[in-house]
C-alpha positions in Angstrom: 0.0 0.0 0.0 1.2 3.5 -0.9 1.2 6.1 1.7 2.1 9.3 -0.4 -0.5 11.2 -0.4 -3.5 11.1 1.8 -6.2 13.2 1.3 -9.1 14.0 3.8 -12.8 13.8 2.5 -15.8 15.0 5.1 -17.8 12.1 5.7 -20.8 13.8 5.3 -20.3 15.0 1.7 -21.1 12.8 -1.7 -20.0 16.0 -3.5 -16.1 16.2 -1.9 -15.8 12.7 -2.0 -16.6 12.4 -5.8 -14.1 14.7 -6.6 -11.6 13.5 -4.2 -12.1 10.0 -6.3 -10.4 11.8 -9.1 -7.4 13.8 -7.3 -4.8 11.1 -7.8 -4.2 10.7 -3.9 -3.1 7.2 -2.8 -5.4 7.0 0.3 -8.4 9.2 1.0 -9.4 9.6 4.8 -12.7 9.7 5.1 -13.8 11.5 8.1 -16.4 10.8 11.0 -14.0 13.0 12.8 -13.1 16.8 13.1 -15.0 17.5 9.6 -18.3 16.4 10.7 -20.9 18.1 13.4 -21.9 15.7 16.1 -25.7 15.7 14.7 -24.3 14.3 11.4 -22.3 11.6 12.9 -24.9 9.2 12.1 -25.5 10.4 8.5 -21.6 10.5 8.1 -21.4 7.1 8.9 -24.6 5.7 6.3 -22.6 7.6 3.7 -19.4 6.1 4.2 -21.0 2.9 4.3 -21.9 3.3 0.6 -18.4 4.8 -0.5 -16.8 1.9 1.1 -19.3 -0.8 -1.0 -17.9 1.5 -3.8 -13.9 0.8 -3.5 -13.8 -2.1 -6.1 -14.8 1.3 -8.2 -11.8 3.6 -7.1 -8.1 3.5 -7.5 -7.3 5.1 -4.2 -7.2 2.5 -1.1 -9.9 4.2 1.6 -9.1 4.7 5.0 -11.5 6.2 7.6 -10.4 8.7 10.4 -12.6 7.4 13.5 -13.6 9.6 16.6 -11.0 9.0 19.6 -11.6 6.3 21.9 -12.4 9.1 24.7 -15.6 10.7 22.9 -17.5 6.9 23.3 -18.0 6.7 19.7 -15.2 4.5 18.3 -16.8 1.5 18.4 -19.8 2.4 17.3 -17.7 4.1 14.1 -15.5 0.9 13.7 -19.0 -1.2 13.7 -19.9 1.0 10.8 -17.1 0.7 8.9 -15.3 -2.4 9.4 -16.7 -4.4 5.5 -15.5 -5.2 2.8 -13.5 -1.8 1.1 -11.9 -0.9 4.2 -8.0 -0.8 3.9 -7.5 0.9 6.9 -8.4 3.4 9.7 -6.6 6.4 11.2 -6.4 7.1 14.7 -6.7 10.7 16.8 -5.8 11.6 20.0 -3.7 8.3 20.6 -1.8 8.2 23.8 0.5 5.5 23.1 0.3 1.8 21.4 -2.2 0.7 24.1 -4.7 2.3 22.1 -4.1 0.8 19.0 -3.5 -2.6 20.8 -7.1 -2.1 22.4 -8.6 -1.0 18.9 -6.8 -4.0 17.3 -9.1 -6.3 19.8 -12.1 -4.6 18.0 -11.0 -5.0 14.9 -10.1 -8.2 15.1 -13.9 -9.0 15.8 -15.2 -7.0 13.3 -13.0 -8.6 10.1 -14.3 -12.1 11.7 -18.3 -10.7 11.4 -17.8 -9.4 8.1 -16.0 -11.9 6.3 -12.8 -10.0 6.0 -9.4 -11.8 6.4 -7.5 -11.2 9.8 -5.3 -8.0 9.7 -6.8 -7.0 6.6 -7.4 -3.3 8.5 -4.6 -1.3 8.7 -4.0 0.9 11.3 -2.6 4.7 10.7 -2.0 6.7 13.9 -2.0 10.9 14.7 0.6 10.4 17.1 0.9 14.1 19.0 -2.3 15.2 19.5 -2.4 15.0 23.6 0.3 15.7 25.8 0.4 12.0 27.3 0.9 10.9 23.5 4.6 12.6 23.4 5.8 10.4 26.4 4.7 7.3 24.5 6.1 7.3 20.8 8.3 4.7 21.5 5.7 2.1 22.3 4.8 1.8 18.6 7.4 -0.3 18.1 5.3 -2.9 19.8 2.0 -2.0 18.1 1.9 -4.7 16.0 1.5 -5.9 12.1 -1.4 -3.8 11.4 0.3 -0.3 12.2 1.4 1.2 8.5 2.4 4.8 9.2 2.9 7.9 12.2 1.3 11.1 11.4 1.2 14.0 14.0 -0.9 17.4 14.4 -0.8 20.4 16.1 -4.0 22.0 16.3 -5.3 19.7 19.3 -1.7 19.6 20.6 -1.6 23.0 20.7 -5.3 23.2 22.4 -4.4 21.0 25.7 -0.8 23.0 26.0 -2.3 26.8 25.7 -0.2 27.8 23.1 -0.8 31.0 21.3 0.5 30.2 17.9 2.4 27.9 16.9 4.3 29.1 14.2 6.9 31.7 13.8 6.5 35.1 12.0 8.8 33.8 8.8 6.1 30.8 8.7 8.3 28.0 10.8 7.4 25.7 13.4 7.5 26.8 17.0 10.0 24.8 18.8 7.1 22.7 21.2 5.8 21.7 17.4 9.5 21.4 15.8 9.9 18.5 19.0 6.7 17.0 17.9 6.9 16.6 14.1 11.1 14.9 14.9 9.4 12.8 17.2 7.0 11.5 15.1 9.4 10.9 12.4 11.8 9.2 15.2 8.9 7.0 16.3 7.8 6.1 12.8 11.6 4.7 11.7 11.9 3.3 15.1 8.8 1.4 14.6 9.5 0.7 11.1 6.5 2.4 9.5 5.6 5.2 7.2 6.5 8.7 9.0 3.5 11.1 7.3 3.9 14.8 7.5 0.6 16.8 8.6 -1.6 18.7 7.0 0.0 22.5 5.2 -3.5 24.6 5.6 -3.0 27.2 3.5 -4.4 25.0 -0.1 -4.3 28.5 -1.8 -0.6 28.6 -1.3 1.3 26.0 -3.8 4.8 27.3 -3.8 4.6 27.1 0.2 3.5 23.8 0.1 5.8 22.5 -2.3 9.1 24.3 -0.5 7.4 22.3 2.6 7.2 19.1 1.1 10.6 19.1 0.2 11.9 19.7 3.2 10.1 17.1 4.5 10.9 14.6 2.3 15.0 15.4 2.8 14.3 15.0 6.9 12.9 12.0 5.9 9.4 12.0 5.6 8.1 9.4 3.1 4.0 10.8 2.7 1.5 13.4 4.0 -1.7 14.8 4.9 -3.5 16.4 2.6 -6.5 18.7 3.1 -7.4 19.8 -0.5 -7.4 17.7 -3.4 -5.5 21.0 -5.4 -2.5 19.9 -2.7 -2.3 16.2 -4.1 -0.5 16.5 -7.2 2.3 18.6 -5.8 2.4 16.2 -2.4 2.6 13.0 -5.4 5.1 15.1 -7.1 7.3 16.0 -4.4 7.6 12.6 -2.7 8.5 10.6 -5.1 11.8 9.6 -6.5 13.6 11.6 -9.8 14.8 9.4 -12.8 17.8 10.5 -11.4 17.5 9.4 -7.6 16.1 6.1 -9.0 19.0 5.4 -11.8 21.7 5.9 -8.8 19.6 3.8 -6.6 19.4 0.7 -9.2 23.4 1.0 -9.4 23.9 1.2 -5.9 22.2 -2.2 -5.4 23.2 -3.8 -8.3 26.5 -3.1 -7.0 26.4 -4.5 -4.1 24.2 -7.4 -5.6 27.5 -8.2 -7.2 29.9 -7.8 -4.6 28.1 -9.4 -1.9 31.0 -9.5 0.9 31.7 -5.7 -0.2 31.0 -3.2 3.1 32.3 -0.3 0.5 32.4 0.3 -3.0 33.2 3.2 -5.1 30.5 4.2 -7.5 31.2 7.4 -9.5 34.0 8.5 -7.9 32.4 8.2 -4.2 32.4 6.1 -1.7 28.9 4.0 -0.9 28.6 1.9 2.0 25.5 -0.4 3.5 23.9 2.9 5.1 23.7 4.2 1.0 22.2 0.7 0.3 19.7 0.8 2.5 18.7 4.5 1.6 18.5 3.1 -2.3 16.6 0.2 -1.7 14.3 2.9 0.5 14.5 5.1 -3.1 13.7 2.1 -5.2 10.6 1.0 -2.7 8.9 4.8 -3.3 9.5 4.3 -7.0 7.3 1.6 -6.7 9.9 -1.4 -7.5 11.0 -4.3 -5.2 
């Protein structure tokens, strides 16, 4: 599954999510969450019923954004949700892998009721949204098989801390939020999993997002949120590989491939060693080749 571009769709909304079908995102996140008032909830969830008996239809691999565990309504979300369609679910206001571990239990109940292999439901997780969640990155290294990726957000972060604003006035990341976004990415490598960006919020504001993107990707980000489907292209665009990055990457491991007790080689004057290996075979993966 590709986690380069994932774009949020209200649940609520056949018109959004019809043209979100044709924004080229890998996932679309469709939301019983933030997007939707609390006397829609039930409307949000009949309608992403049907868009879920749609996804033999679509190219993009749905994912639904469920309410936190804390509100009471998770289960009854996962209940609604949990058919055939479903690739996976992303998780707010997490405080650690005990959540996922507890929604995993559901999960595993509601594949068996609807016919849906074990594990088929991945799990995606926004990882900073509480102050108890930043004390407990490192525990999704033991969230199991169905964890894919490690988002984080600041909005709600910024909520239960106070903060005033959490950028700076040339546009950067206050420190508190600078912590949380190299945490998340720590967390994600740590746990072996896609490390997501969040969301840029200004959609009206390509070159900003692009300029963000790509400092995301060179800190290592693989993927991110998106809130717009005008942001998907650029997000596609800007996370994946060059011919260039992919061509080096092919020789790096074809190299190797035939020196197999090599720890270094020199390739174009330069020296590679098993760290550049790992990083190509990382390239190669985004490109979409084994």
């Amino acid at each position: 599954m590709r986690l380069r571009s994932l774009l949020f769709v209200p649940g609520d909304s056949d018109k959004k999510f019809a043209k979100a079908r044709e924004s080229g995102a890998d996932v679309l996140i469709l939301d019983l969450e933030d997007s939707v008032a609390p006397s829609m909830k039930d409307t949000a969830r009949e309608m992403v019923q049907g868009w879920l008996d749609q996804a033999g239809e679509v190219e993009p691999a749905l994912f639904v954004r469920i309410n936190p565990l804390d509100t009471g309504l998770t289960l009854a979300d996962l209940s609604a949700v949990v058919r055939p369609g479903l690739a996976g679910i992303l998780v707010p206001k997490a405080n650690g892998a005990h959540d996922i571990e507890r929604i995993g239990h559901y999960l595993d109940a509601l594949e068996q009721r609807s016919g849906i292999a074990p594990g088929t439901v991945k799990i995606a997780v926004v990882s900073t949204e509480t102050p108890a969640a930043m004390f407990a990155l490192g525990s999704y290294q033991q969230a199991g098989e169905r964890l894919v990726g490690l988002t984080w957000g600041a909005e709600d972060l910024g909520a239960a801390i106070g903060i005033t604003d959490n950028k700076e006035p040339d546009g950067s990341w206050t420190f508190p939020y600078q912590v949380a976004r190299a945490q998340c990415l720590f967390a994600a490598a740590a746990a072996g999993v896609a490390p997501l960006d969040t969301l840029y919020a200004n959609f009206k504001d390509p070159e900003g997002l692009e300029a963000d993107c790509r400092r995301a990707r060179r800190d290592g980000f693989t993927g991110r949120v998106a809130i717009h489907p005008a942001q998907v292209e650029t997000i596609n665009s800007c996370f994946s590989p060059s011919e260039e990055e992919v061509a080096f990457a092919r020789r790096v491991v074809d190299a190797f491939a035939a020196n197999p007790d090599a720890g270094t080689l020199g390739i174009d004057g330069k020296m590679v060693d098993i760290p550049h290996l790992v990083a190509a075979r990382k390239t190669l993966a985004a490109a979409g080749e084994a």
